[in-house]
C-alpha positions as CSV (number, residue, x, y, z in Angstrom):
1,X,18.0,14.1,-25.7
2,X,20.3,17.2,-24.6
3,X,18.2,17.5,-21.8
4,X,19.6,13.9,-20.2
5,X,22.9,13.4,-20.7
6,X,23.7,16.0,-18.3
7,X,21.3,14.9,-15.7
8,X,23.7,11.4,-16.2
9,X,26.8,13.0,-15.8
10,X,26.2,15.3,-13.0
11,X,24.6,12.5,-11.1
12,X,27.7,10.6,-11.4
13,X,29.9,13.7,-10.1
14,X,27.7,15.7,-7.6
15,X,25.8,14.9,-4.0
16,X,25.9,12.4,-1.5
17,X,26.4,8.7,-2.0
18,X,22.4,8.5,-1.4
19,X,21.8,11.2,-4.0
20,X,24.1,9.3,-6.5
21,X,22.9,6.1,-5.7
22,X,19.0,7.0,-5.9
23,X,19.7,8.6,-9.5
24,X,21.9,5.7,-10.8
25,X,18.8,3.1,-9.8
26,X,16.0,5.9,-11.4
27,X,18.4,5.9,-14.0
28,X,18.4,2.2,-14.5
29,X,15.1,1.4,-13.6
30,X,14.1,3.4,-16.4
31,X,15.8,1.6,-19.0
32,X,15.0,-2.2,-17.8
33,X,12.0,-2.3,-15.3
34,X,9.0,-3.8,-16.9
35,X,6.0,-2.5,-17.5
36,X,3.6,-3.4,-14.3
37,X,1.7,-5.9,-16.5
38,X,4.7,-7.4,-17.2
39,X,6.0,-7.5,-14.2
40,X,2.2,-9.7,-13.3
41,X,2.8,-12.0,-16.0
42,X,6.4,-12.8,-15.8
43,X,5.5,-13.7,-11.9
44,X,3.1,-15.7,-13.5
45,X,5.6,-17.7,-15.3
46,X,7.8,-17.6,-11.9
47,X,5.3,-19.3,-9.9
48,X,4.3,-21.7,-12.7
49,X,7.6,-23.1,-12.7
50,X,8.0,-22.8,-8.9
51,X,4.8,-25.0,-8.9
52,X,6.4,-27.6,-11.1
53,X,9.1,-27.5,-8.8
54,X,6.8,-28.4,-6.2
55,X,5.2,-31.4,-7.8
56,X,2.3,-30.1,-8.9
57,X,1.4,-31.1,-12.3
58,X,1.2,-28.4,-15.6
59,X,-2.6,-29.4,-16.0
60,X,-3.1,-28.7,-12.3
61,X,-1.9,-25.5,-12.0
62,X,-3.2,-24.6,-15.5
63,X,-6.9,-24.8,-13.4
64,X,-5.7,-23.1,-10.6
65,X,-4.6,-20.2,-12.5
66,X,-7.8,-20.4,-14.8
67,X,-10.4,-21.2,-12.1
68,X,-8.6,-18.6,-9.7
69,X,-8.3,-16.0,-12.2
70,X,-11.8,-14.7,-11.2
71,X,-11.6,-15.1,-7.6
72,X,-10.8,-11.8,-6.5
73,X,-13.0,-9.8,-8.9
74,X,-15.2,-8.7,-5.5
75,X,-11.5,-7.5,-4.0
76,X,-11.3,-5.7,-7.1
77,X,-14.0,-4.1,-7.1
78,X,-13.2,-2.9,-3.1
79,X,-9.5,-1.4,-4.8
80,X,-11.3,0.1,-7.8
81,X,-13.8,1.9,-4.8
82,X,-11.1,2.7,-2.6
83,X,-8.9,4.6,-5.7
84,X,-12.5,6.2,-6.5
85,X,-13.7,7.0,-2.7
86,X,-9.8,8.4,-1.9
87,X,-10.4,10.2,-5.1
88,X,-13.6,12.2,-4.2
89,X,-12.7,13.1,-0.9
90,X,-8.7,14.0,-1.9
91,X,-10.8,16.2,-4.8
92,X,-13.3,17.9,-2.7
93,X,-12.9,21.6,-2.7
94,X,-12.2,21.4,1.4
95,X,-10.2,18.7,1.1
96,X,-8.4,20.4,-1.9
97,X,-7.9,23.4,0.0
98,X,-6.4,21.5,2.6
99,X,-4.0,20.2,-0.3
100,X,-3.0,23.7,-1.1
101,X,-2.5,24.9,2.1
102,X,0.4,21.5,2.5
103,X,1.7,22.2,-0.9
104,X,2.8,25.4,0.1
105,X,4.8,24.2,3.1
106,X,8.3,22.9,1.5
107,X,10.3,25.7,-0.2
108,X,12.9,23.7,-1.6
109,X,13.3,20.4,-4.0
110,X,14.8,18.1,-1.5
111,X,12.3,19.5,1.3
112,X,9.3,18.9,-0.7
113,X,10.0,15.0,-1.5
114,X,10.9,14.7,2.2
115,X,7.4,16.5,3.1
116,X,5.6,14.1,0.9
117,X,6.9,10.6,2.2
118,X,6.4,12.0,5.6
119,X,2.0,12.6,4.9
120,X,2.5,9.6,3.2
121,X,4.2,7.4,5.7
122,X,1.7,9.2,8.7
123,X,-1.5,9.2,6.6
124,X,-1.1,5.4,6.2
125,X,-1.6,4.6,9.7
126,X,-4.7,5.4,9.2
127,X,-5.8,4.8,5.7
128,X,-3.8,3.4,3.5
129,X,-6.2,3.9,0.3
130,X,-6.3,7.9,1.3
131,X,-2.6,7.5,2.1
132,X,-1.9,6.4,-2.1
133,X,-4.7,9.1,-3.6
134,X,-3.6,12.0,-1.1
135,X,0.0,11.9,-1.4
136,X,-0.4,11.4,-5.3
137,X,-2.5,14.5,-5.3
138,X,-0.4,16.6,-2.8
139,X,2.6,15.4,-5.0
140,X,0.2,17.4,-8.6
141,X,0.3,20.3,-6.0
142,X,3.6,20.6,-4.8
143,X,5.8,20.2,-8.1
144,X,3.1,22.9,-9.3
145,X,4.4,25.5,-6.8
146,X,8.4,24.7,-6.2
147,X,10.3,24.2,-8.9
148,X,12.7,22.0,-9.8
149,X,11.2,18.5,-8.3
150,X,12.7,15.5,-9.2
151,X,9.0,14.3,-10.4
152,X,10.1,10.6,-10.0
153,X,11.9,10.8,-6.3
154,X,8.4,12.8,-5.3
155,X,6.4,10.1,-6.6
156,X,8.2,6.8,-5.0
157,X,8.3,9.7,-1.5
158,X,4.0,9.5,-2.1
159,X,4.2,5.2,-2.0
160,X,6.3,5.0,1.3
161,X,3.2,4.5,3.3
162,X,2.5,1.3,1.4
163,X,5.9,0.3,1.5
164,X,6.9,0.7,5.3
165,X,4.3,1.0,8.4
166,X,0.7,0.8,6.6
167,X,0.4,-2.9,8.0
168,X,1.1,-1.1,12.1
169,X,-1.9,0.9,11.3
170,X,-5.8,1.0,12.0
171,X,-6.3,-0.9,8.2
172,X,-3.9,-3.8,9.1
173,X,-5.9,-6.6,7.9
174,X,-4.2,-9.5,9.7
175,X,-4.5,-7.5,12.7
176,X,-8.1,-6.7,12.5
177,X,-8.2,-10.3,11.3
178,X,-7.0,-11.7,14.5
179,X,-8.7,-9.6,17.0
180,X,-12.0,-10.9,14.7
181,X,-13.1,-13.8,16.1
182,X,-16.1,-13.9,13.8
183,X,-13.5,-13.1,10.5
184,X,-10.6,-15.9,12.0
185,X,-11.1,-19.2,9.4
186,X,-12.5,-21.9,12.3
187,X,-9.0,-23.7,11.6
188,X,-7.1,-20.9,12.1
189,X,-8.5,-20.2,15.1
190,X,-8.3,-23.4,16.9
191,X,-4.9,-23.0,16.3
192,X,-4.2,-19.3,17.8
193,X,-7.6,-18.2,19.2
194,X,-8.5,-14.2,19.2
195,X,-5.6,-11.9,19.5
196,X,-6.6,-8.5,20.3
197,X,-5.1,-5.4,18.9
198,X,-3.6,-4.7,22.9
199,X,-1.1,-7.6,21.6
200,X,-0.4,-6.0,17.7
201,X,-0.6,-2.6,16.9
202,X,-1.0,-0.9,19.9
203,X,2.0,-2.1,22.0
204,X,4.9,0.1,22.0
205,X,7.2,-2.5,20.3
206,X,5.1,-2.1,17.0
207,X,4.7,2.1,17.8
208,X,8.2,2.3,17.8
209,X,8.8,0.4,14.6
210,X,6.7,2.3,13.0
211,X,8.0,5.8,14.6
212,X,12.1,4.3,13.4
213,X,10.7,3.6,10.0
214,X,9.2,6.7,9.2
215,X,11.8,8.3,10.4
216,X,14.5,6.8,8.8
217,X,12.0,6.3,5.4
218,X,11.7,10.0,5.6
219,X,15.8,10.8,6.2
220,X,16.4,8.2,2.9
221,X,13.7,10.8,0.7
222,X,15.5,14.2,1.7
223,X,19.0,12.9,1.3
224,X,18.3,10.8,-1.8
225,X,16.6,13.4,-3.6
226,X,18.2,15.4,-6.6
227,X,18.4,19.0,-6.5
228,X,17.3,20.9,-8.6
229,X,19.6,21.1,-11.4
230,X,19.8,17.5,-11.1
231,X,16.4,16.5,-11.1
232,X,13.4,15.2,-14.0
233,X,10.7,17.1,-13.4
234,X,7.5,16.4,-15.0
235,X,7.7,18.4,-17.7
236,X,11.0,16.4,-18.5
237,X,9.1,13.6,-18.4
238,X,6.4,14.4,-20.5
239,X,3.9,14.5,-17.7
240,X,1.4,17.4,-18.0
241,X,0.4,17.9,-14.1
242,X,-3.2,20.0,-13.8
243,X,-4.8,21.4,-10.7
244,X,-7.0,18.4,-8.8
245,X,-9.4,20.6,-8.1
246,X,-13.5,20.6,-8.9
247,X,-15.3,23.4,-11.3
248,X,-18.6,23.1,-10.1
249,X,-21.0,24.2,-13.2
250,X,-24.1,26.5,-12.3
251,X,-27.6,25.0,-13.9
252,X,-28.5,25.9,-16.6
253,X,-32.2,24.4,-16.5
254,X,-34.6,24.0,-14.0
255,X,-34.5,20.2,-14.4
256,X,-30.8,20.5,-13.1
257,X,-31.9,21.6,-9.6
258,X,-31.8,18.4,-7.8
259,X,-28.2,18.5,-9.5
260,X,-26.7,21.3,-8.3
261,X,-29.1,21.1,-4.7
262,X,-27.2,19.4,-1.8
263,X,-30.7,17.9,-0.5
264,X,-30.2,14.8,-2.1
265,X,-27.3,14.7,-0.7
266,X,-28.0,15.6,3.1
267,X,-30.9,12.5,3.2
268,X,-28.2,9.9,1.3
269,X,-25.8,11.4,4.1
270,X,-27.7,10.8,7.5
271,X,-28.7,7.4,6.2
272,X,-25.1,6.3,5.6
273,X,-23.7,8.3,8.6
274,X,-26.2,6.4,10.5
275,X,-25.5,3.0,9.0
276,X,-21.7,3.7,10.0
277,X,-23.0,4.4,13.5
278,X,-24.9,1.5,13.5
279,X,-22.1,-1.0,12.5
280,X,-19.7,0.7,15.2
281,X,-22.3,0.6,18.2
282,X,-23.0,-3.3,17.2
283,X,-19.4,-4.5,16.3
284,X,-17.1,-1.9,18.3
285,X,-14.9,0.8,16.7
286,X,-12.2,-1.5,16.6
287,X,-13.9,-4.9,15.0
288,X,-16.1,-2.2,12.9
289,X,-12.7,-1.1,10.8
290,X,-12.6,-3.5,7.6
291,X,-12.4,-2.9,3.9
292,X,-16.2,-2.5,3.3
293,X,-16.1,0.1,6.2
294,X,-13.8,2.5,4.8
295,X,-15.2,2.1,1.6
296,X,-18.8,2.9,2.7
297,X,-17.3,5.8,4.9
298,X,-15.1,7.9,2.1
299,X,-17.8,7.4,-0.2
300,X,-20.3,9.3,1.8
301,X,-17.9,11.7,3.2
302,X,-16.8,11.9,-0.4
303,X,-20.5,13.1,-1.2
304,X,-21.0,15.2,1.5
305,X,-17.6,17.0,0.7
306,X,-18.2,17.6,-2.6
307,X,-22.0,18.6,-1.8
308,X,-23.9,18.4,-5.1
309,X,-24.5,15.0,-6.9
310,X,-23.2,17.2,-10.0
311,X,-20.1,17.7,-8.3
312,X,-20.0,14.1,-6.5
313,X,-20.4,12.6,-10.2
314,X,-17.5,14.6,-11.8
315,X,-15.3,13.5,-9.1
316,X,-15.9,10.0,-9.6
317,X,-15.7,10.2,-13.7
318,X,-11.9,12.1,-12.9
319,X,-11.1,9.3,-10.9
320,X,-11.9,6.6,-13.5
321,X,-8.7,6.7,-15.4
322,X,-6.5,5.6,-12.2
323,X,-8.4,2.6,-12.0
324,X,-7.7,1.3,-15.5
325,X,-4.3,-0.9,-14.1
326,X,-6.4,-2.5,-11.3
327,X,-9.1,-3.6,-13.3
328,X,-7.1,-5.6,-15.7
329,X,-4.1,-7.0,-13.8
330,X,-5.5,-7.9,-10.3
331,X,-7.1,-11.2,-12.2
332,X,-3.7,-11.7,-13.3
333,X,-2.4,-12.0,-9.5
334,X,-5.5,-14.0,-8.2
335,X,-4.5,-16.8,-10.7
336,X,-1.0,-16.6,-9.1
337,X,-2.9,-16.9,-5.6
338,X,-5.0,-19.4,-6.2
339,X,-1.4,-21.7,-7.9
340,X,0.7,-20.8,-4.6
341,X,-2.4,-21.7,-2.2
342,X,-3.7,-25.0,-4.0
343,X,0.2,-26.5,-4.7
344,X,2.2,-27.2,-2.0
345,X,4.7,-24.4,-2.8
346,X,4.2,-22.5,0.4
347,X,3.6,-25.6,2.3
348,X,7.4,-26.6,1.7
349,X,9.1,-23.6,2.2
350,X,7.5,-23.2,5.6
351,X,8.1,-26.4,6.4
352,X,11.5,-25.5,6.0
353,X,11.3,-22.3,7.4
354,X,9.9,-24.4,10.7
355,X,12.6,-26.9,10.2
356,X,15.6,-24.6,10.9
357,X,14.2,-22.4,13.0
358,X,14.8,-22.0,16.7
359,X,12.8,-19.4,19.5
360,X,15.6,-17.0,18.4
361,X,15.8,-17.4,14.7
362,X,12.6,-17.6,14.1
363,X,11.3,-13.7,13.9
364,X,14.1,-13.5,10.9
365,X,13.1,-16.6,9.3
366,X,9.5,-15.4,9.0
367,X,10.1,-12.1,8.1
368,X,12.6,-13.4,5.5
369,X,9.5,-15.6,4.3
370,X,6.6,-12.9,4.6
371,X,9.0,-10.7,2.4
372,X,9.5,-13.0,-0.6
373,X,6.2,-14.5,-0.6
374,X,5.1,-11.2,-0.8
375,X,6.6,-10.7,-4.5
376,X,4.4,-13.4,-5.5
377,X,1.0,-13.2,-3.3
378,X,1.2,-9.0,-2.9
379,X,-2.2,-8.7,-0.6
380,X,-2.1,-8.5,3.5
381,X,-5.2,-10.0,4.0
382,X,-5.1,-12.5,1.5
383,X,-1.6,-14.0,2.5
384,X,-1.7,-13.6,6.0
385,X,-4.8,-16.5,5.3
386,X,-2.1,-18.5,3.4
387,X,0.5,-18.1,6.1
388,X,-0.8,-17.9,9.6
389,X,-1.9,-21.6,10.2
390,X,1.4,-23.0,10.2
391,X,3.1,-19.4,11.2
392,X,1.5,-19.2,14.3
393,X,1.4,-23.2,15.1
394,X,5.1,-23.0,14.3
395,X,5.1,-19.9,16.9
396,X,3.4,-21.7,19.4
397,X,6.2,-24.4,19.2
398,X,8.8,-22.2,19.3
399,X,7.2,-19.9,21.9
400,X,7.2,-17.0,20.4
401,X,4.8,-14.0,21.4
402,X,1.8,-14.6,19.3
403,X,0.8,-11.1,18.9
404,X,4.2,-9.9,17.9
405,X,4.2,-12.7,15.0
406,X,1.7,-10.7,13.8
407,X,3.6,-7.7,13.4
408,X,6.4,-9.4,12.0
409,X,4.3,-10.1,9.0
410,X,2.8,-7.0,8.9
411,X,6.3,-5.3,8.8
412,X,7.7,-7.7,6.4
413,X,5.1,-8.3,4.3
414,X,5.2,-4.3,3.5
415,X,8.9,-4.6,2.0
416,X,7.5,-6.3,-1.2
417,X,5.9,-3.6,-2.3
418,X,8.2,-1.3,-2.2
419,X,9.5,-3.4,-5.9
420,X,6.5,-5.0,-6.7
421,X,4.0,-2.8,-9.0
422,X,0.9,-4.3,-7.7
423,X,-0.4,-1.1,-5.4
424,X,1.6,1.2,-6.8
425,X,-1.3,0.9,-10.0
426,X,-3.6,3.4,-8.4
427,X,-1.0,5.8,-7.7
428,X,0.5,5.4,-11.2
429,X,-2.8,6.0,-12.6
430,X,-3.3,9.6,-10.7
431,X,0.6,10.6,-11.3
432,X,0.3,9.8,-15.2
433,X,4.1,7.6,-14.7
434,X,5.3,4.1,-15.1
435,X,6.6,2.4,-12.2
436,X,10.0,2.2,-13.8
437,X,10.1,5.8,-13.4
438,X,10.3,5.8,-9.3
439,X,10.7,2.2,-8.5
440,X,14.7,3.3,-8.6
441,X,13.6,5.3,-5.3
442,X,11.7,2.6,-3.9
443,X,14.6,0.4,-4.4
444,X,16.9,2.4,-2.5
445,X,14.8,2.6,0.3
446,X,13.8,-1.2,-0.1
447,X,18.2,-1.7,0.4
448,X,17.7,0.2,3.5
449,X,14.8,-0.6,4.8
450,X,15.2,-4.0,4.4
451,X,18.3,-5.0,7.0
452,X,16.6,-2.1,9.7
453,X,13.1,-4.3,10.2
454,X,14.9,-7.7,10.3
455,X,16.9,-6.7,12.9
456,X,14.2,-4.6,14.8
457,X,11.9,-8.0,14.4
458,X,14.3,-10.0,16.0
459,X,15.8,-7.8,18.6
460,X,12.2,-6.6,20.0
461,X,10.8,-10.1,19.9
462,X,13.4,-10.6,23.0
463,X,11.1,-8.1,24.9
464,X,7.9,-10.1,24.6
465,X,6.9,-13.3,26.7
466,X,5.7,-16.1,25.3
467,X,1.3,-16.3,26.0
468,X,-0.5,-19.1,25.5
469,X,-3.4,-19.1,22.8
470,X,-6.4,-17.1,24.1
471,X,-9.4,-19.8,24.8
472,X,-12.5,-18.8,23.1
């Protein structure tokens, strides 16, 4: 108890208004965050009520939430692999050694959170599932070699990917939706047609959103974070932090020696390589990049890294535990999913939305929408199916670039979970925390964050012409 008070009081007295202000939220998202399954049930009871509200009736969404509950157990499954595939490959000794070698970059406190949402906020683009379990385990690393880490500010720096530009990256599922035709719901695409990711992610309005947000995401994790007399490391928080890397054990039989042999491995290897080859050469690299994809392709670079089934099947049994918060409470959100998408709740407040919105206001309306729905619906894929019909028919009327629409959502939808628990359960699990332990960082970037893409939205929507949908 000695140990706290003067973290209180010097946080009150010493460092820049960021500093102060990013301790006083830790500070009080400590004492009255819920618990992440709380926080899924009380949005439960949110949306029940919103669904009254509606006109739906109690017995109504009662089924929605009982038949939906189950709905998402294969997309699930496809998190629980992701944690377990990011895992194995984060835990391989080269990929470990590669850990290491970035731990050993920042020197200082401050530097080392900053360091951390930066190969967060980059690796995202790419992956975000390796974005969460690499950042988590660079985060074990560094507050093992520089002392003095505030443990929770150097957590919520290893979320920022999820919580900024992971939707302008390669694994933005609406954009690899869109450019789809074969993965575009029939009615959906009547309405839009294809969209191809020349008019999403790879124009230089969406680069250079992404580019200002890490930035800026970066800036708000150097300047927010305590120093070191300031800080709760994670011995203060009771968080014993052990090297992520694999003992591989010698055989001790001659039955083992398919075990310990990496020729299992090689043959399992070329088949799935070649599978992944396959898929590209048929589909093209671009329409080839899906959930399943990634999945399938850190598994087996997860095996080949760790080169012994031995070694593969140790990795995967020390990556078990972070899964445990998925498992239970993503059946929790799919019965809010299936109560938002079978009332009329999100019918009405785009309606609304459309109502008031003109070519100009629009991009802020949307966004403003995308955001909150968010909180209640917290999956890209999944509420981009709930939104886009009437987003991008509402678009069309208001002749509004398509492709840019997308990114809106992408962008906004993003800001949600910078407060919302929902992904930050794999990264919990790995970091040995509660989300009311960083979510008083997350906040603070979520306050700055949150004004800086509205207005980027809107003002780089003025530089994009209105096409017509793409005829199929």
């Amino acid at each position: 108890m000695a140990d706290r008070n003067p973290v209180r009081r010097s946080s009150k007295t010493e460092g820049n208004v960021f500093m102060r202000t990013g301790m006083a939220l830790a500070d009080w998202s400590e004492r009255w965050f819920p618990d992440a399954l709380v926080f899924a049930m009380g949005a439960v009871v949110i949306v029940f009520a919103g669904g009254l509200v509606s006109g739906s009736t109690a017995s109504d969404l009662i089924g929605d939430f009982g038949d939906g509950f189950w709905k998402l157990v294969p997309f699930t499954m496809q998190m629980v692999m992701i944690i377990i595939g990011g895992y194995v490959v984060a835990t391989s000794l080269p990929v470990a050694r590669l850990v290491r070698r970035l731990a050993a970059v920042p020197r200082t406190p401050r530097s080392a959170v900053a360091f951390v949402a930066l190969v967060s906020t980059t690796s995202s683009l790419v992956s975000w599932g390796f974005s969460l379990i690499f950042s988590a385990l660079l985060v074990r690393e560094i507050v093992q070699r520089v002392r003095g880490v505030d443990y929770r500010a150097a957590s919520a720096a290893a979320y920022l990917g999820m919580g900024s530009v992971w939707g302008l990256g390669l694994s933005s599922s609406a954009a690899l939706m869109m450019a789809t035709p074969a993965a575009i719901p029939p009615e959906l695409l009547r309405v839009s047609g294809r969209i191809p990711l020349t008019e999403t992610i790879f124009t230089w309005q969406s680069v250079l959103t992404a580019f200002v947000l890490i930035l800026v995401s970066v800036s708000v994790a150097y300047v927010s974070a305590p120093t070191a007399e300031n800080s709760k490391t994670a011995e203060t928080l009771g968080v014993s932090v052990k090297p992520s890397v694999l003992i591989v054990e010698n055989r001790s039989s001659p039955g083992e020696w398919l075990e310990h042999s990496g020729v299992l491995t090689i043959f399992i290897c070329a088949i799935g390589f070649t599978y992944l080859g396959q898929i590209v050469f048929a589909r093209g690299l671009r329409a080839a990049l899906d959930l399943n994809t990634y999945n399938f392709l850190f598994i087996t670079l997860g095996l080949l890294l760790c080169w012994t089934p031995r070694a593969f099947a140790r990795a995967v049994a020390g990556s078990v535990p972070a899964t445990a918060g998925v498992l239970i409470q993503f059946p929790f959100y799919a019965g809010i999913f299936a109560m938002v998408t079978k009332s009329s709740m999100s019918q009405q407040l785009a309606q609304f939305f459309v109502h008031i919105s003109t070519e100009r206001t629009y991009p802020i309306l949307i966004a403003l929408y995308s955001s909150a729905l968010g909180m209640f619906v917290p999956s890209g894929g999944g509420k981009w199916l709930i939104e886009a019909p009437y987003v991008l028919q509402a678009a069309i009327q208001n002749r509004v670039n398509l492709g840019w629409v997308v990114q809106i959502y992408n962008t906004a939808e993003a800001l949600p979970n910078l407060i919302n628990p929902f992904w930050m359960l794999p990264l919990l699990g790995l970091l040995g925390i509660r989300a009311r332990q960083m979510v008083g960082y997350t906040v603070l970037q979520l306050l700055v964050n949150l004004p800086l893409v509205f207005f980027l939205m809107w003002l780089l929507a003025r530089t994009l012409p209105y096409r017509p949908p793409i005829p199929l």
